[in-house]
Jmol script that loads the backbone (N, CA, C; Angstrom):
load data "model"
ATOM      1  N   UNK A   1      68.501 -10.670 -95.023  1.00  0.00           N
ATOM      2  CA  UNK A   1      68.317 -11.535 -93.879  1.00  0.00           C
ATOM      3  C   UNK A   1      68.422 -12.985 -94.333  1.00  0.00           C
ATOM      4  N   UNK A   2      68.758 -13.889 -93.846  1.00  0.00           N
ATOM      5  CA  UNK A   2      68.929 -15.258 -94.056  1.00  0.00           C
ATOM      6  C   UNK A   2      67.831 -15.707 -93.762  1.00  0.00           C
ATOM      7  N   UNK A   3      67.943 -17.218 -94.268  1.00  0.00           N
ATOM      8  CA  UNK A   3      66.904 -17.724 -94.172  1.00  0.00           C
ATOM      9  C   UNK A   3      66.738 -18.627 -93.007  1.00  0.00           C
ATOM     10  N   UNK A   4      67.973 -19.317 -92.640  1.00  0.00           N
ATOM     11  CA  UNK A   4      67.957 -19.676 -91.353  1.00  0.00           C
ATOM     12  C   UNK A   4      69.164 -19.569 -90.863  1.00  0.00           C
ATOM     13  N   UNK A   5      69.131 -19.624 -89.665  1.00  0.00           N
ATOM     14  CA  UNK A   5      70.247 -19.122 -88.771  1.00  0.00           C
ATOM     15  C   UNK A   5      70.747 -20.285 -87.639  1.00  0.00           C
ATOM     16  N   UNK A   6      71.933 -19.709 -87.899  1.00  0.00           N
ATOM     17  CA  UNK A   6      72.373 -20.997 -86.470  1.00  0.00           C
ATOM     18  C   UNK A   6      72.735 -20.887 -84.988  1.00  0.00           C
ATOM     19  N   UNK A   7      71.316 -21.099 -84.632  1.00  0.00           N
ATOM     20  CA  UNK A   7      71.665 -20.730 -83.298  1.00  0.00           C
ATOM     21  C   UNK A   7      72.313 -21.513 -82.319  1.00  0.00           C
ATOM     22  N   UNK A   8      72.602 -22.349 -82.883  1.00  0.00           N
ATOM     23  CA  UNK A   8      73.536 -23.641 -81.694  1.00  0.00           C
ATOM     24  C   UNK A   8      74.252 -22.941 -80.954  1.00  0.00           C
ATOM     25  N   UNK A   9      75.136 -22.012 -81.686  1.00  0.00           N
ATOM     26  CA  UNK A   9      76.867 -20.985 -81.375  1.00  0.00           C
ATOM     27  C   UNK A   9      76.310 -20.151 -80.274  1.00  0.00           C
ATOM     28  N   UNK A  10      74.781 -19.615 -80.512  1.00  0.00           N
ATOM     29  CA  UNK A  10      74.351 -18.302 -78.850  1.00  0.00           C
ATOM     30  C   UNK A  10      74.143 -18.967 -77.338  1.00  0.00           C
ATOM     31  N   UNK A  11      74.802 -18.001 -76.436  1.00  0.00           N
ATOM     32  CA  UNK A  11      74.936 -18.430 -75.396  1.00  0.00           C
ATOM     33  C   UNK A  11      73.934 -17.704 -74.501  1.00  0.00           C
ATOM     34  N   UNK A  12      73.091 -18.794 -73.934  1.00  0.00           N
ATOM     35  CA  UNK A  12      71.934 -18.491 -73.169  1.00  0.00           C
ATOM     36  C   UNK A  12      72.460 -17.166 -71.996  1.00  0.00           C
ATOM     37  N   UNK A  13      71.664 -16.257 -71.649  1.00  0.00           N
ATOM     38  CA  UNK A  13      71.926 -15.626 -69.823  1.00  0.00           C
ATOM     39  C   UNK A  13      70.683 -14.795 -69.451  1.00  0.00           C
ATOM     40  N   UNK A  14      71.168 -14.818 -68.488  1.00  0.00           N
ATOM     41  CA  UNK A  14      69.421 -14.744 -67.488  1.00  0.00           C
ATOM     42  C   UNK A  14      68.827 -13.208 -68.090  1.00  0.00           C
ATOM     43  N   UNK A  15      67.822 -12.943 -68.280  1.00  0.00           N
ATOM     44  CA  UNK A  15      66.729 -11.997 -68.351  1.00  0.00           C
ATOM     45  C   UNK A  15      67.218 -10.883 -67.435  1.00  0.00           C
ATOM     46  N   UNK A  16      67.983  -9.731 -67.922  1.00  0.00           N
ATOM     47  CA  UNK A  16      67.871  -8.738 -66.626  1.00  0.00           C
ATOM     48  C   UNK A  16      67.010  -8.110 -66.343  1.00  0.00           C
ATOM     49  N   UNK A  17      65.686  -7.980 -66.950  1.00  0.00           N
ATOM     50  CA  UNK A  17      64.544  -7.332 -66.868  1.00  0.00           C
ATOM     51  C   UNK A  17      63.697  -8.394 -65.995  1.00  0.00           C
ATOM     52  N   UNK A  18      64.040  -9.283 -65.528  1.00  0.00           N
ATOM     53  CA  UNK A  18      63.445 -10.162 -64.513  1.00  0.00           C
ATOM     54  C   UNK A  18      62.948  -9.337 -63.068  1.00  0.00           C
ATOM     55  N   UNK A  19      63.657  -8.226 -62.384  1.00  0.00           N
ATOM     56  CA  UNK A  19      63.327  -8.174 -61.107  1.00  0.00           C
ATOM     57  C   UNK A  19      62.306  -7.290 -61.822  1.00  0.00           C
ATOM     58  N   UNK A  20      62.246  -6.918 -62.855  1.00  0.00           N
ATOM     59  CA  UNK A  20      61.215  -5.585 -62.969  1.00  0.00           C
ATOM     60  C   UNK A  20      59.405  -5.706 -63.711  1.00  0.00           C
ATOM     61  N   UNK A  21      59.620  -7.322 -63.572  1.00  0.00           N
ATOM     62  CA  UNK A  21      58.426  -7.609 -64.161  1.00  0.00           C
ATOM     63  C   UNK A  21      57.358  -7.611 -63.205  1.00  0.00           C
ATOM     64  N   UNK A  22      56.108  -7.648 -63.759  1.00  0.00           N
ATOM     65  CA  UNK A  22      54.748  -7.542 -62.816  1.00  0.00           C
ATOM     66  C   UNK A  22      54.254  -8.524 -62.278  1.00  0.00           C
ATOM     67  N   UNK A  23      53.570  -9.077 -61.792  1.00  0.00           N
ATOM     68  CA  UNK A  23      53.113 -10.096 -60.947  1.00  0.00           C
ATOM     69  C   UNK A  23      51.487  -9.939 -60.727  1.00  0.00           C
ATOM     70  N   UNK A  24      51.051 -10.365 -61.365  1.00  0.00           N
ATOM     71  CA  UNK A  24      49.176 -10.782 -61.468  1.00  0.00           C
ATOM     72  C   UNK A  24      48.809 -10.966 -60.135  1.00  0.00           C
ATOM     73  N   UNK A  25      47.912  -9.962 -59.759  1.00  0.00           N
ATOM     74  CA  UNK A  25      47.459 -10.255 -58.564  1.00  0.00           C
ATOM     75  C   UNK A  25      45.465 -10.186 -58.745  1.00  0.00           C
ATOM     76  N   UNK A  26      45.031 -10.666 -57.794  1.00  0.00           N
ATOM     77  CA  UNK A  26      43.710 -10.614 -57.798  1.00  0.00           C
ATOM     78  C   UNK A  26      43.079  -9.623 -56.601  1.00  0.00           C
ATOM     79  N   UNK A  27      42.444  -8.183 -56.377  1.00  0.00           N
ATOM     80  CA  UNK A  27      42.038  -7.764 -55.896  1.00  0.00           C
ATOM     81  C   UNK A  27      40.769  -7.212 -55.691  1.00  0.00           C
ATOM     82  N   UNK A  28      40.263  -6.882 -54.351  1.00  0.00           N
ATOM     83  CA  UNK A  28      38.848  -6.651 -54.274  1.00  0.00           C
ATOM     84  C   UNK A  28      38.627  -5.085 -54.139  1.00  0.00           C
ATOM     85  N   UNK A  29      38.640  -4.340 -55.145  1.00  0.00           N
ATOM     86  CA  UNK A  29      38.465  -2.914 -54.700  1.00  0.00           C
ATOM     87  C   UNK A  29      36.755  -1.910 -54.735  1.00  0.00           C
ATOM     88  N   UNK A  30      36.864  -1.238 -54.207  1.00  0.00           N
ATOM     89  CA  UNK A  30      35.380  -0.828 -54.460  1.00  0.00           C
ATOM     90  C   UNK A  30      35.540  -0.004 -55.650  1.00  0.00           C
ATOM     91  N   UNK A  31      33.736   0.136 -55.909  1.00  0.00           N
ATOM     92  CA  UNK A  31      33.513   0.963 -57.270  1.00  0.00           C
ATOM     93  C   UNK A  31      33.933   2.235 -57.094  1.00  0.00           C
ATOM     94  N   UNK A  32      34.034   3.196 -56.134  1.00  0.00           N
ATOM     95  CA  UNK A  32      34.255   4.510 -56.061  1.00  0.00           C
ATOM     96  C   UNK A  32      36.105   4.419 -56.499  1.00  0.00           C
ATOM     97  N   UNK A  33      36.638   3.511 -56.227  1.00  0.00           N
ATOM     98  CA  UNK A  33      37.888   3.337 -56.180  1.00  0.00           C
ATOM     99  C   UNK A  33      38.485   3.449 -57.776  1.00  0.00           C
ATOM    100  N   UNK A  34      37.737   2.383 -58.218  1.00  0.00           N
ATOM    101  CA  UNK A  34      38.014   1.886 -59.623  1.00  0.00           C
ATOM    102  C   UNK A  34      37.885   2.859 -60.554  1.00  0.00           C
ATOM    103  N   UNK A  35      36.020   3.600 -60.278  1.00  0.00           N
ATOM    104  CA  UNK A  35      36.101   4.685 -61.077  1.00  0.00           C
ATOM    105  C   UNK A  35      36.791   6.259 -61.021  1.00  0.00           C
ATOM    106  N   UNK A  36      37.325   6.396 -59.914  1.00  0.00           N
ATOM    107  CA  UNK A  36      38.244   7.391 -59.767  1.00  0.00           C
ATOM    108  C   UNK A  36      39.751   6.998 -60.685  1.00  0.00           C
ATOM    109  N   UNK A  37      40.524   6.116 -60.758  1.00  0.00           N
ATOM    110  CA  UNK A  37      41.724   5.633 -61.576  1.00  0.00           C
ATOM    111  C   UNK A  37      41.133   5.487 -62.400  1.00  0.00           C
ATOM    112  N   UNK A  38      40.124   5.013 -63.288  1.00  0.00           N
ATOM    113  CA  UNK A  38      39.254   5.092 -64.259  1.00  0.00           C
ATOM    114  C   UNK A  38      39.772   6.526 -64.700  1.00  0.00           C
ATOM    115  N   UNK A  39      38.743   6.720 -64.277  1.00  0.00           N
ATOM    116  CA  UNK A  39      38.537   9.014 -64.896  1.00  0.00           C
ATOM    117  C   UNK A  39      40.266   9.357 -65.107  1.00  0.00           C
ATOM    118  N   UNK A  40      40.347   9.196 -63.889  1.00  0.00           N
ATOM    119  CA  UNK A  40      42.387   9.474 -64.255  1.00  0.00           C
ATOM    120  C   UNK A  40      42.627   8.851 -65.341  1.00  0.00           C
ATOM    121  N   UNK A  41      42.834   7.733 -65.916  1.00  0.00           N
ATOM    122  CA  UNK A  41      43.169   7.038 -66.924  1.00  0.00           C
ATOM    123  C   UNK A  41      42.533   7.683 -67.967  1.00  0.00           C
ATOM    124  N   UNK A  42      41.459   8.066 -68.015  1.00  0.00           N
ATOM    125  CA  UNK A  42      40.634   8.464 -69.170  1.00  0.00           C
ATOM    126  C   UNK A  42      41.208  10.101 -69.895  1.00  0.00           C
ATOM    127  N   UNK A  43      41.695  10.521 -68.685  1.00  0.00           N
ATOM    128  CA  UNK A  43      41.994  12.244 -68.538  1.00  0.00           C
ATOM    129  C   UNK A  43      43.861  12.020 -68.880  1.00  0.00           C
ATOM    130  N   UNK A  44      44.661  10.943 -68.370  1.00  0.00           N
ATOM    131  CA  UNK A  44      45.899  10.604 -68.661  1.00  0.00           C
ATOM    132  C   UNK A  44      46.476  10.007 -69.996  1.00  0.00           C
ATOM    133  N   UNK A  45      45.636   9.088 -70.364  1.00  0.00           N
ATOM    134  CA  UNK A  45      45.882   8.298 -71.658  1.00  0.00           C
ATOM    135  C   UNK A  45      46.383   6.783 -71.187  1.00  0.00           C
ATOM    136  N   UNK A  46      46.602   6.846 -69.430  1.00  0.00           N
ATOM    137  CA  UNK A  46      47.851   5.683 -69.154  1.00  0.00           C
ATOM    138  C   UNK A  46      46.194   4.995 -68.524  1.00  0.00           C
ATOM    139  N   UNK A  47      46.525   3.284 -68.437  1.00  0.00           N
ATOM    140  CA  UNK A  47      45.599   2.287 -68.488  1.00  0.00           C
ATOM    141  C   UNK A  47      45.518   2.153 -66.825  1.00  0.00           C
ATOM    142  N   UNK A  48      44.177   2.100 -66.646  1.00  0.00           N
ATOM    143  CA  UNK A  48      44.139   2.841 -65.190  1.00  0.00           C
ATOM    144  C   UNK A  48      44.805   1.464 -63.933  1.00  0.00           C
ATOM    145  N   UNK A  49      45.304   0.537 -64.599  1.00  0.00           N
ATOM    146  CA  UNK A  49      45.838  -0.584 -63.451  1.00  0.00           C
ATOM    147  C   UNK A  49      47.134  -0.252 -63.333  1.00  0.00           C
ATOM    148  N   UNK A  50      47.953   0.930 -64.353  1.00  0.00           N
ATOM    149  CA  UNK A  50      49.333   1.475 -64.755  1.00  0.00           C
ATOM    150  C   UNK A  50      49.223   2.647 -63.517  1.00  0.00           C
ATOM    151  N   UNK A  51      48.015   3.197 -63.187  1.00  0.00           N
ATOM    152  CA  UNK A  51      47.844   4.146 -62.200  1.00  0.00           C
ATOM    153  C   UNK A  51      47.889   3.751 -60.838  1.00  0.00           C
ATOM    154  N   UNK A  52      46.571   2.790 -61.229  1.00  0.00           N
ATOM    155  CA  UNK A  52      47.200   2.175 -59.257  1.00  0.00           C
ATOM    156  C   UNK A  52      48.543   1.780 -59.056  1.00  0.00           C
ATOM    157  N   UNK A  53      49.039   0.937 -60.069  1.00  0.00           N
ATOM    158  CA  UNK A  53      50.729   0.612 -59.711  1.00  0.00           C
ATOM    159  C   UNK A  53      51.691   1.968 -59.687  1.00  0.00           C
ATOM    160  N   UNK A  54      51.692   2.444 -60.225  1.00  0.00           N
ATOM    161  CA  UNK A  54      52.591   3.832 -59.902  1.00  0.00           C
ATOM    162  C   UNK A  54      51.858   4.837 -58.710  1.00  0.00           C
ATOM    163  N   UNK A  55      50.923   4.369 -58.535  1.00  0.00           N
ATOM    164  CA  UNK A  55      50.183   5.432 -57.021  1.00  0.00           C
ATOM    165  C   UNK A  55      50.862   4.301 -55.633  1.00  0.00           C
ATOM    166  N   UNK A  56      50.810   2.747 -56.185  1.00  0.00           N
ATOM    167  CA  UNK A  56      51.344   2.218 -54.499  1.00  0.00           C
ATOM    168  C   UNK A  56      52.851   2.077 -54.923  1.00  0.00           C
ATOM    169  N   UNK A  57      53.539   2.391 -55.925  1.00  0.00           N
ATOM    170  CA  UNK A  57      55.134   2.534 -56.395  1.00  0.00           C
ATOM    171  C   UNK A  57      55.490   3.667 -55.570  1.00  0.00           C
ATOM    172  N   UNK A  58      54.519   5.031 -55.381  1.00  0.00           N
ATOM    173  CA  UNK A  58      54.973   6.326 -54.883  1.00  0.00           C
ATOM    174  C   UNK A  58      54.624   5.853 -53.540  1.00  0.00           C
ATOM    175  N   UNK A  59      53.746   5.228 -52.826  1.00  0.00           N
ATOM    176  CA  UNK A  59      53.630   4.626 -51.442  1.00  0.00           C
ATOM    177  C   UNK A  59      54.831   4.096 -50.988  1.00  0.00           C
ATOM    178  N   UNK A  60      54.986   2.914 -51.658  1.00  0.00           N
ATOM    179  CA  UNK A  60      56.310   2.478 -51.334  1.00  0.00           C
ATOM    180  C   UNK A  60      57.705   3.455 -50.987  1.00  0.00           C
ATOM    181  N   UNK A  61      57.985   4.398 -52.256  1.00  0.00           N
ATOM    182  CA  UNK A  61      58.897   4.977 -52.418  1.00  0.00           C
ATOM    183  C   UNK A  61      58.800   6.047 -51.230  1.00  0.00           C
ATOM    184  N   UNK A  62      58.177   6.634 -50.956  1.00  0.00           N
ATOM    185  CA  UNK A  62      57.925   7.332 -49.496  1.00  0.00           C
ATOM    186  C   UNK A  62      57.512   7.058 -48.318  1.00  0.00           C
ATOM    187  N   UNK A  63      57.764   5.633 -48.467  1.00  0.00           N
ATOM    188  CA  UNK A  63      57.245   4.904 -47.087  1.00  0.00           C
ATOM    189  C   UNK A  63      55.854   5.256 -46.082  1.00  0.00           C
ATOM    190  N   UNK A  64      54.781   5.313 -47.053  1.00  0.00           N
ATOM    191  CA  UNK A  64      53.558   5.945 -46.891  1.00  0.00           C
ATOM    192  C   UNK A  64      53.033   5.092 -45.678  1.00  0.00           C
ATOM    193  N   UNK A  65      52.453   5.171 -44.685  1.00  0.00           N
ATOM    194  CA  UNK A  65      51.765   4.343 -44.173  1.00  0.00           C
ATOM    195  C   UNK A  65      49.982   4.540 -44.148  1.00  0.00           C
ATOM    196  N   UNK A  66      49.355   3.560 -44.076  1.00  0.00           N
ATOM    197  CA  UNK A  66      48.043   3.756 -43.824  1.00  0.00           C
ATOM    198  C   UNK A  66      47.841   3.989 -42.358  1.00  0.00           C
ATOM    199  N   UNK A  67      46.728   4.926 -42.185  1.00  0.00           N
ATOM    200  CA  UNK A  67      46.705   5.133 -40.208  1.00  0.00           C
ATOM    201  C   UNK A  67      45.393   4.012 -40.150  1.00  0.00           C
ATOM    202  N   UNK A  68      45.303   2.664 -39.951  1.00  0.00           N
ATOM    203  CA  UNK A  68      44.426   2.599 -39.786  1.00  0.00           C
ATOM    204  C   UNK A  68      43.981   2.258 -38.502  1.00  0.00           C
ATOM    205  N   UNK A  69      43.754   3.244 -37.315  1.00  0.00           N
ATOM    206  CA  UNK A  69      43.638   3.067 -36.198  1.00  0.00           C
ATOM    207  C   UNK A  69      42.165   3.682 -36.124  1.00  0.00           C
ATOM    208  N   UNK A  70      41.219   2.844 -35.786  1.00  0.00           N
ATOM    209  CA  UNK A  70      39.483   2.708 -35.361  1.00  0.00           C
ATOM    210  C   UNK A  70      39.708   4.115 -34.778  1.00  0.00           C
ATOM    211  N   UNK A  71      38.320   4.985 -34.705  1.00  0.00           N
ATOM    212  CA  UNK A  71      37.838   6.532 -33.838  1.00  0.00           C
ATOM    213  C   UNK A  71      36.934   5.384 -32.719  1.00  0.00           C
ATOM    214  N   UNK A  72      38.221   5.922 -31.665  1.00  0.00           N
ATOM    215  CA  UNK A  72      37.386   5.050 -30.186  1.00  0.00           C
ATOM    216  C   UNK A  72      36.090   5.668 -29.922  1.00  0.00           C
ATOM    217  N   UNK A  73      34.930   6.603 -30.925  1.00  0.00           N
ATOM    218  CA  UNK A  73      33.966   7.149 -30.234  1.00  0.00           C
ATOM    219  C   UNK A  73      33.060   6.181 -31.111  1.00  0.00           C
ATOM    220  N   UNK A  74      33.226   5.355 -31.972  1.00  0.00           N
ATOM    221  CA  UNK A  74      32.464   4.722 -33.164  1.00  0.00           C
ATOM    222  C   UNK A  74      32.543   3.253 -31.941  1.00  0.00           C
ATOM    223  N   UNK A  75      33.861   2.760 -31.219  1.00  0.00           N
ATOM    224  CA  UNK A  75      33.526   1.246 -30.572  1.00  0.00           C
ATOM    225  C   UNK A  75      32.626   1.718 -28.844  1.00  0.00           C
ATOM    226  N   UNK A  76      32.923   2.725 -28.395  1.00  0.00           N
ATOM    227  CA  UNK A  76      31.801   2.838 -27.212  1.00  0.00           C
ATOM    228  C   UNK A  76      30.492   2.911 -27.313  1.00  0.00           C
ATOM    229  N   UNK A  77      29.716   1.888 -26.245  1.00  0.00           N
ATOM    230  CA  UNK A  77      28.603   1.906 -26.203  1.00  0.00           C
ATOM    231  C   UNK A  77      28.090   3.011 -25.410  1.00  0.00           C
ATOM    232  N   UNK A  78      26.916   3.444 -26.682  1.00  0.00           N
ATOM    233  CA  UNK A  78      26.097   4.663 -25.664  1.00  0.00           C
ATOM    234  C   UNK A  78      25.619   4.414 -24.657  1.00  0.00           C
ATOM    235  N   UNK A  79      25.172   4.753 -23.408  1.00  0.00           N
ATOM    236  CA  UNK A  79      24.380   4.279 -22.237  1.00  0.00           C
ATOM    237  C   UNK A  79      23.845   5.447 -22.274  1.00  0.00           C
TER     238      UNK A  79
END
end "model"
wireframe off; spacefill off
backbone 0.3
color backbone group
């Protein structure tokens, strides 16, 4: 190997691994949540924030939706 090299001659080009990088996000999840991908992680070997991202990767990929539509018997008032 040399000792130094000349890099003047290399020609810069964009990162193709750019669209596939991660993006830091800050979220509020509950404890039952955490420690369930937890235990998975623990039982998988894979780092349990590698789990949630490949659990909303398979959301995505199947166009999962959440139902989150209220049980109209929880907003009526009893009389």
């Amino acid at each position: 190997m040399k000792k130094e090299y000349d890099l003047s001659r290399l020609q810069s080009r964009k990162n193709p691994y750019t669209s596939k990088l991660k993006k830091s996000v800050t979220m509020r999840l509950s404890e039952d949540i955490i420690g369930y991908f937890k235990e998975m992680a623990t039982e998988s070997g894979v780092p349990y924030q590698s789990l949630i991202n490949l659990y909303l990767r398979d959301c995505v990929i199947h166009h999962r939706k959440v139902d989150i539509s209220w049980n109209n018997s929880l907003t009526k008032k009893s009389t």
